[in-house]
Structures are given as structure tokens and as C-alpha cells.
N, C-alpha and C positions, 0 to 999 in steps of 0.2 A: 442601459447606456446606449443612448441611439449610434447607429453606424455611421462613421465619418470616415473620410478620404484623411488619411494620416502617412507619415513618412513609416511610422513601426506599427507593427501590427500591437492590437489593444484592445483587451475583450474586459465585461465585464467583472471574470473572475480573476482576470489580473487584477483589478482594480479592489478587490475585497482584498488576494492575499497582500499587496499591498498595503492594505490598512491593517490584516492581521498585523505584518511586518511591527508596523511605525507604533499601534500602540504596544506588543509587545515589548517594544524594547525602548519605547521613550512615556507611552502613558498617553500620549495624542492620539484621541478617535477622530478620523476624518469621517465626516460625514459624506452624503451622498448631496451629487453637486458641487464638489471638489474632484470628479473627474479629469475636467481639462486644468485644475491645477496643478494635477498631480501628474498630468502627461509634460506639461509645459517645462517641469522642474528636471522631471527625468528625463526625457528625450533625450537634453545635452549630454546627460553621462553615458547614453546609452548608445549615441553617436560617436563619445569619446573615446568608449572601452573597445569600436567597431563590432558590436551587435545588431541584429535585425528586427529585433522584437522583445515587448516585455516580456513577456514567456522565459524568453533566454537571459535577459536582464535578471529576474528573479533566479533562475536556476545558478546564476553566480551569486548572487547576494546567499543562498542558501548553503552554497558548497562550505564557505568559510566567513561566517560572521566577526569573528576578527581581523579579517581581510582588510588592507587599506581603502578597497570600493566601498565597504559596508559603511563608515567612517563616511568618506563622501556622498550616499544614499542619506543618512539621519542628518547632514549639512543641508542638502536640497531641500529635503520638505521640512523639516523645519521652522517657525516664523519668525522673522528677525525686524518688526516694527517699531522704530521705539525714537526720542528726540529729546536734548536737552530739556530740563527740567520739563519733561513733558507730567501734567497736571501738577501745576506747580502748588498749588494749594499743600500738597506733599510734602513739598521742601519750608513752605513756610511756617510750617507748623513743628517741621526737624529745628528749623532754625530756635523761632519764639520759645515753644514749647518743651519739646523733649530734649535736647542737647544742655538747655540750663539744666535741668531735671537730672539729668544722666552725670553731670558735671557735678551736682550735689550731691546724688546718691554715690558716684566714684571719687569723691576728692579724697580719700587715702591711697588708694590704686596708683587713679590717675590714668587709667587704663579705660579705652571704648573700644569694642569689636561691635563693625556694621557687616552685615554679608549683602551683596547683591545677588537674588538668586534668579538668572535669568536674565545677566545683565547684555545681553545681546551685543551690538558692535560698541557698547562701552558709553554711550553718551545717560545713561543711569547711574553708571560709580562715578562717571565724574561727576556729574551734578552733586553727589553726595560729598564728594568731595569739596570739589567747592563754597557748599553751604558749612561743613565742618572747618574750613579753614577761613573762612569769614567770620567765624563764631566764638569757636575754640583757642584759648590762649595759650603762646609757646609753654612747653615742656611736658605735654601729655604726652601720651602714647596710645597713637590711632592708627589704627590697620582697618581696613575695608576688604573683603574678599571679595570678589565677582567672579561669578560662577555661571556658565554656560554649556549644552551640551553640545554645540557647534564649534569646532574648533577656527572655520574658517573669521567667524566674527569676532570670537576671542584677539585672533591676531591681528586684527582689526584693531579692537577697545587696545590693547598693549603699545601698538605703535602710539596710538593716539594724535595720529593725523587725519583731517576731516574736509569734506570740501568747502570752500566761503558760505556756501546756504546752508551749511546747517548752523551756522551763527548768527544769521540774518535777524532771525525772532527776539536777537540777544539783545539786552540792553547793553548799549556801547561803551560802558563803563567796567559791566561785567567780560567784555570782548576783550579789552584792552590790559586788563588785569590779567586774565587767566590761558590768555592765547596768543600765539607769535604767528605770525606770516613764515612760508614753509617756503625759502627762497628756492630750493632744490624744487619745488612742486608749484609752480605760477596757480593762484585759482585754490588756494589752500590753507587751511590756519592748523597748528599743532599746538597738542594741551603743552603747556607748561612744565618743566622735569617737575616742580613743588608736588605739584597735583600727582603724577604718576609717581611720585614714589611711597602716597599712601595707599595703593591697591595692589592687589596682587591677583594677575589673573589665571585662572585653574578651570580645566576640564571636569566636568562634573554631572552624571547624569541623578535627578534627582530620587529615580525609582531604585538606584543601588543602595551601595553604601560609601558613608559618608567620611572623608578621613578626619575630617577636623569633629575634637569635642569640645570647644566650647568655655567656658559659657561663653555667649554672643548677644548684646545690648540691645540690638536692633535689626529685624531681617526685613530686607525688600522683597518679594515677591508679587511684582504686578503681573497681570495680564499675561499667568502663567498657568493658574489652573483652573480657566476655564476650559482649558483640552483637554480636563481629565475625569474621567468619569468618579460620582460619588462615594464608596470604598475608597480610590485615589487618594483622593481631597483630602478625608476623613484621618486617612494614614498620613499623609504628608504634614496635615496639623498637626498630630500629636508629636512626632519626631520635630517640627519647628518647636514646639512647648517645650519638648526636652530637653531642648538646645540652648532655647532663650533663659538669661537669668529671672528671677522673679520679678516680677515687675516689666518683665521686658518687652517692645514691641515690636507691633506686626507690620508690617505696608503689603494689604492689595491694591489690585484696581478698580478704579471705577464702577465696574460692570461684575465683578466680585464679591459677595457676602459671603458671611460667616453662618448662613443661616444650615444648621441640621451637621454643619460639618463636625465642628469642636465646641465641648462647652468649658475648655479650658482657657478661653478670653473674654475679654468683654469691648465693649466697642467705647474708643474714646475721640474719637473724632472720625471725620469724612474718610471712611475705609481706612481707620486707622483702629487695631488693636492691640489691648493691653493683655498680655500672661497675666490668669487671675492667681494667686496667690494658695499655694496644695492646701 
């Protein structure tokens, strides 16, 4: 790591135990070249807690990992990138496809459980949301979980107040239905109570353990483990098969396959899989 003129001092081997840090306790390898990402995120806290240097920075995060800063460190580096129905091909294949599907294989139930796992500052559950109550007709029983291991974006997705651009993309019909103007907040739209009372948002680190058993119809997982090395993946699949009912599916992203991880699915649409059947 070439030397720079910095406000905190920042060497190299801060820069590794750091990474030790992040994937032991979250499953995210940072790569090399995430240096100044990794300075930019921490600085502020490191300015916050009044320290002088990563060095010292770490030597607290060390002292007491269930410390409230430690909480605030796995918040920072973290990545929290995400946009309504962002790839929507996603949602309309929940809509078309799997929700009739799920509504025929559950009509004695009557019961769906979706999890979002990674559902960052919330605009993923709602989407799913929204697509479900577009679709699904009164008197079932649907619970969404979304699950994040950032607390700060959790309380984020919970309020579910958002600024006017992340609606912009929206089609004005869907705006108008599912979103109010936030008069306490000029420059603002907030979800609908409809919508937030079928999610439920919870802490959740995914390399722990899990409280909920299940079964669960449908789990999101986008754009989540690609930060995790192959063992990860590998283990994280099978504990989603476990979870999902037979028949049940998967959502990655994009830039995601299932290739070497699990051969407990099979692929039934664009990053879309199915639990194959024991």
C-alpha cells in the first residue's frame, strides 16, 4: 500500500487485520484495492471515538467484540447498494410465475413465508412486497422477513421513509398506490403502513445461527455472496435447502451462479432456483 499523507496513521498490516476482522465475523473478503475504501468508511469512526490511528482503532475493536463500536465497525464496511425493484425481471417472474404456483401448492395453508436475506436499507422487501399485494388475494397469510446484518439500514427499511429519487424510476401509478408524501419531511415519500405491516425487520448475521425454522417458500439472496469465499457459498446453500420447503426457491443476483456451490437446486429461470426434491 503506497504511502499517503492521511489524517490517521495507516499501514499496510492494518489493512490485512482489518480484513482478518470483516471476514471473520461477517464472511466478506476484501480484496486488495479496497484500501482507500476501507480508510474512507473508518476514519469517521475513528475520529468519532477521538483516536489517532488504526492501530489504536483496532486495539479497541479487539478489547471487546460485543462492544457497541464493534456493531458500528461491521455497519461501515458493510455494502448497502440496492433500488426498488432493482432487476426487475425478478419481481416479474414472482409475480407471473411463482406466486400463482405457491398459491396452488399452499391453498389449504394459505400461508407464504418470503425471507429477504440482505435486505439492506429495505427497498428489496418492499418490492416484494408490493408485488405480493398486487397479486395475492385477501385472506392469506404472508409474512416477509428481511434480514440484515447492519443495523443502521435495518432502521432505515423499518421506518420506510425514502427521498423523492428513489421513486423517480417508478412507474407513476405504482408511486401513487404504494407511497405517500412525507409532509413532516419536504423532498420525501413514505411506504404505505399496507406494505410495512407484511415485513418484519431483524438482525441477522448470516455465518451464525439462525432463529427462525422454517419452512420458508421463497428466499432472496441477491448480491450477497459474492463476498464470500467458496466453503461460504457452499455452506450457506445447504442451510438455505434446509430451510426452503420442497419445491421452494431461490433468488440471486445477477453476477451469481450456482455453479460448484450446491447440487440441491436446479436453475428455473434468469438467477432463479428451484430446491430439487430429496
Amino acid at each position: 500500500m503506497p504511502e499517503q499523507k492521511r489524517e490517521f496513521a495507516y499501514t499496510r498490516k492494518d489493512f490485512n487485520h482489518l480484513c482478518q476482522l470483516v471476514d471473520r465475523h461477517t464472511g466478506i473478503q476484501l480484496a486488495d484495492g479496497k484500501e482507500d475504501m476501507l480508510y474512507g468508511r473508518l476514519s469517521r469512526r475513528i475520529r468519532k471515538v477521538g483516536l489517532s490511528s488504526f492501530k489504536d482503532y483496532i486495539d479497541l475493536l479487539e478489547q471487546d467484540e460485543a462492544a457497541d463500536e464493534f456493531g458500528e465497525f461491521i455497519n461501515a464496511v458493510t455494502t448497502n447498494l440496492t433500488s426498488f425493484f432493482r432487476e426487475s425481471h425478478h419481481f416479474d417472474y414472482l409475480k407471473q410465475t411463482l406466486l400463482p404456483a405457491v398459491m396452488k401448492a399452499n391453498h389449504a395453508s394459505r400461508r407464504i413465508r418470503i425471507w429477504s436475506a440482505g435486505s439492506s436499507t429495505g427497498e428489496e422487501p418492499y418490492s416484494i412486497a408490493m408485488t405480493v399485494a398486487e397479486t395475492m388475494p385477501p385472506g392469506w397469510d404472508v409474512k416477509i422477513l428481511a434480514t440484515d446484518l447492519d443495523t443502521d439500514v435495518l432502521l432505515h427499511g423499518e421506518r420506510g421513509v425514502y427521498d423523492d429519487s428513489r421513486v423517480e424510476g417508478l412507474d407513476k401509478a405504482v408511486v401513487k398506490r404504494w407511497f405517500s408524501k412525507n409532509s413532516k419531511h419536504p423532498g420525501k415519500v413514505r411506504v404505505k403502513s399496507e406494505l410495512q405491516a407484511l415485513i418484519y425487520f431483524r438482525q441477522l448475521n448470516l455465518l451464525k445461527d439462525w432463529p427462525m425454522k422454517g419452512p420458508i417458500d421463497i428466499i432472496f439472496c441477491r448480491n450477497v455472496i459474492i463476498y464470500f469465499d467458496m466453503p461460504t457459498k457452499q455452506k450457506l446453500m445447504n442451510r438455505y435447502a434446509d430451510l426452503l420447503v420442497s419445491g421452494g426457491h431461490l433468488f440471486l443476483g445477477h453476477s451469481e451462479a450456482m455453479n460448484n456451490m450446491s447440487t440441491r437446486f436446479s436453475l428455473c429461470g434468469k438467477s432463479v432456483y428451484s430446491k430439487r426434491d430429496s
